[in-house]
NUTOR-423967 format. One record per residue (C-alpha): residue number from 1; residue in one letter; x negated, y negated, z. Coordinates in Angstrom, 2 decimals. Example, Ala and Ser with C-alpha at 12.3 -4.5 7.8 and 13.67 -1.06 7.14 Angstrom:
# NUTOR-423967
R_1_A_-12.30_4.50_7.80
R_2_S_-13.67_1.06_7.14
//
This chain:
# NUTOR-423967
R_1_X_10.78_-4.20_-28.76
R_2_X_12.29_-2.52_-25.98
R_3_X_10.45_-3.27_-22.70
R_4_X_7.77_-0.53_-21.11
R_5_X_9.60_1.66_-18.67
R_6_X_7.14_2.01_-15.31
R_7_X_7.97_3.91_-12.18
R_8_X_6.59_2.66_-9.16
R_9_X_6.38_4.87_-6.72
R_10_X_5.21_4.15_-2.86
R_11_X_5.64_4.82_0.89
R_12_X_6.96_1.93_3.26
R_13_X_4.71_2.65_5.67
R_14_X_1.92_2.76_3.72
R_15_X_-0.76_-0.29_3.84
R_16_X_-2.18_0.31_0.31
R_17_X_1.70_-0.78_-1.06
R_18_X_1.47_-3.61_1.03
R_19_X_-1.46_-4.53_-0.27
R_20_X_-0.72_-4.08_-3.90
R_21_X_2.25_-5.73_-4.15
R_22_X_1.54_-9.07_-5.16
R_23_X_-0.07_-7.19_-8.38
R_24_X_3.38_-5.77_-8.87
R_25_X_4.71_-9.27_-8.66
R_26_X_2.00_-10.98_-10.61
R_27_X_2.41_-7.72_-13.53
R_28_X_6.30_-8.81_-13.52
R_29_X_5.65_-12.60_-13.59
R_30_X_3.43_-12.49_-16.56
R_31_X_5.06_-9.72_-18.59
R_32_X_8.60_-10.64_-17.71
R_33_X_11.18_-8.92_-20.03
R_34_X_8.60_-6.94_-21.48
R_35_X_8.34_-4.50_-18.25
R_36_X_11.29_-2.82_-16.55
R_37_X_9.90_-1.18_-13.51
R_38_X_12.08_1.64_-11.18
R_39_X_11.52_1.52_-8.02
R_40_X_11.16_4.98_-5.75
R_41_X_9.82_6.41_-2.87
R_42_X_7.45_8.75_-2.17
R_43_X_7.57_10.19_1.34
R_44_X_3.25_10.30_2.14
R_45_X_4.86_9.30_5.97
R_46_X_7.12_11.69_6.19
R_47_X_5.97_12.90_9.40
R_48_X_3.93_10.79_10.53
R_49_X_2.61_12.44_13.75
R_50_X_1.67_15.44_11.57
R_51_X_0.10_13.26_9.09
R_52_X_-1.83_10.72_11.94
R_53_X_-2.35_12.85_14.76
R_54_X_-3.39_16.20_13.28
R_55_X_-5.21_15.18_10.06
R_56_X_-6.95_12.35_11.81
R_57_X_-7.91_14.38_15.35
R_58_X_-10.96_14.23_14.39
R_59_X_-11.75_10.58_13.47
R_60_X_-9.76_9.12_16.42
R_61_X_-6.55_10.00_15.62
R_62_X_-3.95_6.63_16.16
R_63_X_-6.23_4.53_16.82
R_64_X_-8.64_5.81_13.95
R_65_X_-6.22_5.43_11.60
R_66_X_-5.59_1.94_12.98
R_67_X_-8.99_1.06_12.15
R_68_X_-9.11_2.59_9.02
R_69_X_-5.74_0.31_8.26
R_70_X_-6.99_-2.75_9.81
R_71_X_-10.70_-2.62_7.88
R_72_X_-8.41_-2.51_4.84
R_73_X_-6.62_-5.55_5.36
R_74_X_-9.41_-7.28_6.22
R_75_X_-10.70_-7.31_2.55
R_76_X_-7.35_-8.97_1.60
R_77_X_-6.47_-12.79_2.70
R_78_X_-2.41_-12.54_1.12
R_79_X_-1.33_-10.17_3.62
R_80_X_-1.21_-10.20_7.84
R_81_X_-1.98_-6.81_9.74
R_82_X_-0.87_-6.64_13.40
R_83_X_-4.03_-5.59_15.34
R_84_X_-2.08_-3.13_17.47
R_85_X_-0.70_-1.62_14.51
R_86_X_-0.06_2.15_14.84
R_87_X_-0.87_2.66_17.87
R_88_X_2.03_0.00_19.81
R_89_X_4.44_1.74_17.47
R_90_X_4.52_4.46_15.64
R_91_X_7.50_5.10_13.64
R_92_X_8.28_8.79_13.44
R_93_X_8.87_9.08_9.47
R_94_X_9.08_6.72_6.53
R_95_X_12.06_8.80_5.21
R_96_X_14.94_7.09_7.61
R_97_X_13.58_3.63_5.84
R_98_X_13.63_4.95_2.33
R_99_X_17.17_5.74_3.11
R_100_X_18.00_2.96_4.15
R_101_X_16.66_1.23_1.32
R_102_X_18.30_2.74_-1.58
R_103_X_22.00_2.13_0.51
R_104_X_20.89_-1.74_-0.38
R_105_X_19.78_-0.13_-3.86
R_106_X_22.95_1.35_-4.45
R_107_X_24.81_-1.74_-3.52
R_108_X_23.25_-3.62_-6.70
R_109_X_24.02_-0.34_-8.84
R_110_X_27.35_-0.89_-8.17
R_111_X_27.19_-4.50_-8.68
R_112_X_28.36_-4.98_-4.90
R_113_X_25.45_-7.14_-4.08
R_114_X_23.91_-9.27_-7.41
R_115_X_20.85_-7.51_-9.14
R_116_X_19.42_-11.12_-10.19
R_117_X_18.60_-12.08_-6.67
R_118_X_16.34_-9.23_-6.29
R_119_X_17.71_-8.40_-3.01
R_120_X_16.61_-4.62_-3.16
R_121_X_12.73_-6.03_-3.99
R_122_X_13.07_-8.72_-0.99
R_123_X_14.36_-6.04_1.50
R_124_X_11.57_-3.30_0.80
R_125_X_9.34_-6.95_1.36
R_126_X_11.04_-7.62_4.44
R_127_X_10.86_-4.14_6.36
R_128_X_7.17_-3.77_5.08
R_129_X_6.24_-7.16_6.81
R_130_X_8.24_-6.38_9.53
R_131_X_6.22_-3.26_10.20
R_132_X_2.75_-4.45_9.87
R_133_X_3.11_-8.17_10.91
R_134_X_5.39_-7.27_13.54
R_135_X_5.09_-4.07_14.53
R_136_X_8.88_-3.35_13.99
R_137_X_10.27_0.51_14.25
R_138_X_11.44_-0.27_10.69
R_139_X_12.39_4.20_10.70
R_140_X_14.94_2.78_13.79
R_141_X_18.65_2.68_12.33
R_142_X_18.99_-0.29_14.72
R_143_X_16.04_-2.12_13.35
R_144_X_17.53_-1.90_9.64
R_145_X_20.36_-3.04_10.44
R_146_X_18.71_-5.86_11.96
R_147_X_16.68_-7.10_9.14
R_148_X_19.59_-6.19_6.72
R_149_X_21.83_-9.12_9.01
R_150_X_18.59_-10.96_8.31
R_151_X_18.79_-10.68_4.43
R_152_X_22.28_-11.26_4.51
R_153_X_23.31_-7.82_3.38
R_154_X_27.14_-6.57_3.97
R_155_X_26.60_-4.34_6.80
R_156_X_29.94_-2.18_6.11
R_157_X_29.04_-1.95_2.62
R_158_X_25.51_-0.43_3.68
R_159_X_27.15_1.97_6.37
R_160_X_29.35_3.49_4.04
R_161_X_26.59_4.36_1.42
R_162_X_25.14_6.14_4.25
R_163_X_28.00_7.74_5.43
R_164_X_29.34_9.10_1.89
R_165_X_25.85_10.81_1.46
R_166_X_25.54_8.63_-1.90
R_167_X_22.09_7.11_-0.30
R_168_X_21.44_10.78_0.24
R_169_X_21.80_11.84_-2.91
R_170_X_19.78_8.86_-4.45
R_171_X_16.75_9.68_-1.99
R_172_X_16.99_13.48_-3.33
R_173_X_16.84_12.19_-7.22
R_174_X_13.44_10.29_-5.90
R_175_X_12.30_13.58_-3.85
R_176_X_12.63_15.51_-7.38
R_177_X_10.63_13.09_-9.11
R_178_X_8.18_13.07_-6.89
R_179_X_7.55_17.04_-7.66
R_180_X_8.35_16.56_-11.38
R_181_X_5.78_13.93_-11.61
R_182_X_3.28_15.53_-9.13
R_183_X_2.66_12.03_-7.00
R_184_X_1.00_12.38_-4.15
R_185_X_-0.67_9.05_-3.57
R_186_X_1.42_5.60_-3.12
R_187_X_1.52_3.55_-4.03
R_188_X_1.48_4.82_-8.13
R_189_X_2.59_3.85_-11.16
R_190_X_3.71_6.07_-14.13
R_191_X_4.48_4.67_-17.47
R_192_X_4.19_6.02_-21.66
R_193_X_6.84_8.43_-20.69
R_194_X_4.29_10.18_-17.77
R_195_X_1.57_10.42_-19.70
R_196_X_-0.50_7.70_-17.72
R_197_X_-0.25_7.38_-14.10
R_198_X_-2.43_4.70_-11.92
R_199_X_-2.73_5.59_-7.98
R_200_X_-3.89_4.47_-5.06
R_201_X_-6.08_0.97_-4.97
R_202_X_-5.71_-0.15_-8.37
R_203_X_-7.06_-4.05_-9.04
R_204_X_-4.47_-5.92_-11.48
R_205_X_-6.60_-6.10_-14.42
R_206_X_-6.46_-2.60_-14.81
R_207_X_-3.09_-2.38_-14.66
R_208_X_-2.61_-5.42_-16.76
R_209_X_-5.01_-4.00_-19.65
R_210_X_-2.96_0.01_-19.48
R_211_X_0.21_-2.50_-20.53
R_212_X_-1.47_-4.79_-23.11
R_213_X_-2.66_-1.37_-24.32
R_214_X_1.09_0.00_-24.94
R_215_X_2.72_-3.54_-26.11
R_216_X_-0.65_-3.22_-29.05
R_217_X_-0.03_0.47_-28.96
R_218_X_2.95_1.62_-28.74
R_219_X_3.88_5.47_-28.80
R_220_X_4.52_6.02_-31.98
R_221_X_1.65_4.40_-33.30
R_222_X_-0.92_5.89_-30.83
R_223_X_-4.22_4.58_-30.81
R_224_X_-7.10_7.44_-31.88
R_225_X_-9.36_5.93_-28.38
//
């Protein structure tokens, strides 16, 4: 059986990611070769002093926002949550990251960098703990390069995925899925060919049943419920 195809789509800045993905790593520990998940972006941070400053002027803007983010971690023990976050640094847009990113994507594409040691999962790890554990301008050039040295990335290799516009391109392919698929929220899955999608704060076991659900289900033999 081939395995079930799920997008996961989510913002690098975002704290509801961070959160969630030790579900994404639990859903690929258990399920194994029966998942294949594709990783994209979805740019909710885009701007984030529109986003932070405007549509939370009226519940404290930064700092509300901080709250809000820190009263969220604070119901999770597997993750760490700068107290200063947002407001000590406030990266301008999640989109300079998400480029970044898919430059160390495109390096396992091409087979440059091997896709077994999950490099491209480890990195989006790495700048997302950087951010909230350390309060690190992860939308900095400077700072990605820095935590790419870190991973042990080829840093020519990266520049020149930038520099071709190939990265570019590859950000653009996630941009149109984002409008194809309508996503809005990160982080969020899609899977059963866009037919189900799961957003926001989604516990495991829900996610875990929607896949148990397709392997006993599969599309062509759709269940009447």
């Amino acid at each position: 059986m081939e395995p079930i195809q799920i997008s996961y789509f989510s913002d690098i800045l975002c704290v509801w990611a961070y959160i969630a993905q030790i579900r994404l790593d639990e859903l690929v520990t258990v399920f194994q070769d029966q998942v294949a998940i594709a990783y994209h972006f979805v740019p909710v941070f885009g701007n984030t002093h529109e986003k932070l400053e405007s549509r939370w002027r009226e519940k404290g803007g930064l700092k509300g926002y901080s709250n809000h983010v820190l009263e969220a971690a604070q119901k999770f023990d597997h993750i760490v949550v700068n107290p200063e976050i947002w407001t000590a640094v406030t990266p301008p847009s999640s989109l300079s990251c998400h480029l970044f990113l898919q430059a160390i994507q495109l390096l396992e594409i091409k087979g440059i960098i091997p896709k077994s040691e999950k490099t491209f999962e480890r990195a989006v790890w790495s700048f997302r703990e950087a951010f909230f554990t350390k309060l690190a301008n992860i939308g900095d050039r400077a700072v990605q390069f820095a935590l790419a040295e870190e991973l042990g990335l080829p840093i020519a290799a990266l520049e020149q995925q930038i520099d071709s516009g190939e990265a570019y391109a590859l950000l653009s392919s996630d941009l149109e899925l984002v409008k194809e698929h309508a996503v809005t929220v990160s982080p969020t899955l899609i899977f059963n060919e866009g037919r189900q999608q799961l957003k926001g704060n989604v516990g495991y076991r829900v996610i875990e049943a929607n896949i148990r659900e397709l392997l006993h289900n599969p599309p062509e033999e759709q269940s009447w419920c």
